[in-house]
C-alpha positions as CSV (number, residue, x, y, z in Angstrom):
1,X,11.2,-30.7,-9.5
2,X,8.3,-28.8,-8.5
3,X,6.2,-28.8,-4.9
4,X,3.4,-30.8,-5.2
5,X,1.6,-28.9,-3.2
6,X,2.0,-25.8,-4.6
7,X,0.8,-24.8,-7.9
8,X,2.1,-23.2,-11.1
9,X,1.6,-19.4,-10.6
10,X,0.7,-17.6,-14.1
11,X,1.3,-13.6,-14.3
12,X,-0.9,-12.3,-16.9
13,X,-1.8,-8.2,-17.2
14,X,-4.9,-7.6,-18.3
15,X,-5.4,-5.2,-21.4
16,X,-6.6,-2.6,-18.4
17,X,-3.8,-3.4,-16.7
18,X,-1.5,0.5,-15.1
19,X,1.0,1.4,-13.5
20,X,0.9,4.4,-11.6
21,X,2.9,6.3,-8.8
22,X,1.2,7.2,-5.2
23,X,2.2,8.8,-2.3
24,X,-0.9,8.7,-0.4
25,X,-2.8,5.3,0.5
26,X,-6.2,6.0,2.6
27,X,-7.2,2.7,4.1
28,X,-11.4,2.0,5.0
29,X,-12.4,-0.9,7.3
30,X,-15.7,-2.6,7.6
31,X,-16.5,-6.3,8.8
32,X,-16.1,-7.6,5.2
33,X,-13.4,-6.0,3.2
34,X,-10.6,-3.1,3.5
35,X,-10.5,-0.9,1.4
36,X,-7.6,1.3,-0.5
37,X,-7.5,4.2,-2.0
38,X,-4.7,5.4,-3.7
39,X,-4.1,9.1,-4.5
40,X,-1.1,11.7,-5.2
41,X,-0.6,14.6,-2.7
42,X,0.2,18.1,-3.6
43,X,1.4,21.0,-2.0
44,X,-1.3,24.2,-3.2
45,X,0.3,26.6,-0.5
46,X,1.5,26.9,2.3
47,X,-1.3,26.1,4.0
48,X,-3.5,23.3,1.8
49,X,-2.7,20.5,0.6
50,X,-4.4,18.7,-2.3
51,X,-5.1,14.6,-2.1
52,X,-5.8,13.2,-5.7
53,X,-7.5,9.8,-5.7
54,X,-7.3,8.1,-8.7
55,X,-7.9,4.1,-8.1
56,X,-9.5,2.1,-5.2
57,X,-9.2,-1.7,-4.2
58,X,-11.2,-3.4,-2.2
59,X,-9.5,-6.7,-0.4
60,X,-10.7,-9.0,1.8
61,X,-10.0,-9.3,5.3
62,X,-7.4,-12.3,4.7
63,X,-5.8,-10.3,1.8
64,X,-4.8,-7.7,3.7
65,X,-3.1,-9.1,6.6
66,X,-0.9,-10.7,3.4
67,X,-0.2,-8.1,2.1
68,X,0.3,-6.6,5.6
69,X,2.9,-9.5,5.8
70,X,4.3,-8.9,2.7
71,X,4.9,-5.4,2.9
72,X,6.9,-5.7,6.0
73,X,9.0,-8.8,4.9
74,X,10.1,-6.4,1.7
75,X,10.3,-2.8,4.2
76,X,13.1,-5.2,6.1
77,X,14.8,-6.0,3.1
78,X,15.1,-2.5,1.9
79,X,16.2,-1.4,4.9
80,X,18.8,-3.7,5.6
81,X,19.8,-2.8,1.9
82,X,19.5,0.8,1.9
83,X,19.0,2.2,5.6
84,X,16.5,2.9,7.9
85,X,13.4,4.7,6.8
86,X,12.2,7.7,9.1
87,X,8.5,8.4,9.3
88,X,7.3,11.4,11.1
89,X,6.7,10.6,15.2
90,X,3.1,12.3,14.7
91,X,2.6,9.4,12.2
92,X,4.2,6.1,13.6
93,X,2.2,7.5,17.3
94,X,-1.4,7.4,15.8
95,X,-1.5,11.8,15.9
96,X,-1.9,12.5,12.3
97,X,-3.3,11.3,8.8
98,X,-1.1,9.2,6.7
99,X,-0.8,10.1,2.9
């Protein structure tokens, strides 16, 4: 029996539809939309680092704080499943970029 007030949700990719790997997310703020900006980092030496950006979304305000939710509901779950994930102090204390 199905919720009345919630409706039948339909998955459909789109023939552009991709799937790609990141391991840097760049986030941009202004009054109307955030926006994200996905990339790949790579090590060039010792001393540089190369960011590859290779898609950007923009969301709205309301999107992101549900994705914001979402994210952490499934970062509990995987932690509670597989262990605590460690982020760098510089990073979790607002001292350095996150890729």
């Amino acid at each position: 029996m199905s919720n009345p007030g919630q409706p039948n949700v339909n998955l459909i990719n789109t023939t552009d539809y991709r799937e790609s790997y990141a391991n840097s997310v760049q986030v941009r703020v202004s009054v109307w939309d955030f926006l994200l900006i996905f990339g790949r980092v790579q090590q060039q030496s010792a001393t540089d680092v190369e960011v590859q950006n290779f898609q950007a979304i923009y969301v709205s305000p309301q999107q992101a704080k549900a994705l914001m939710s979402v994210l952490e509901q499934n970062v509990i779950q995987y932690e509670k499943t597989f262990g605590e994930i460690k982020l760098d102090p510089a990073i979790t204390q607002g001292q350095g970029p996150i890729h």
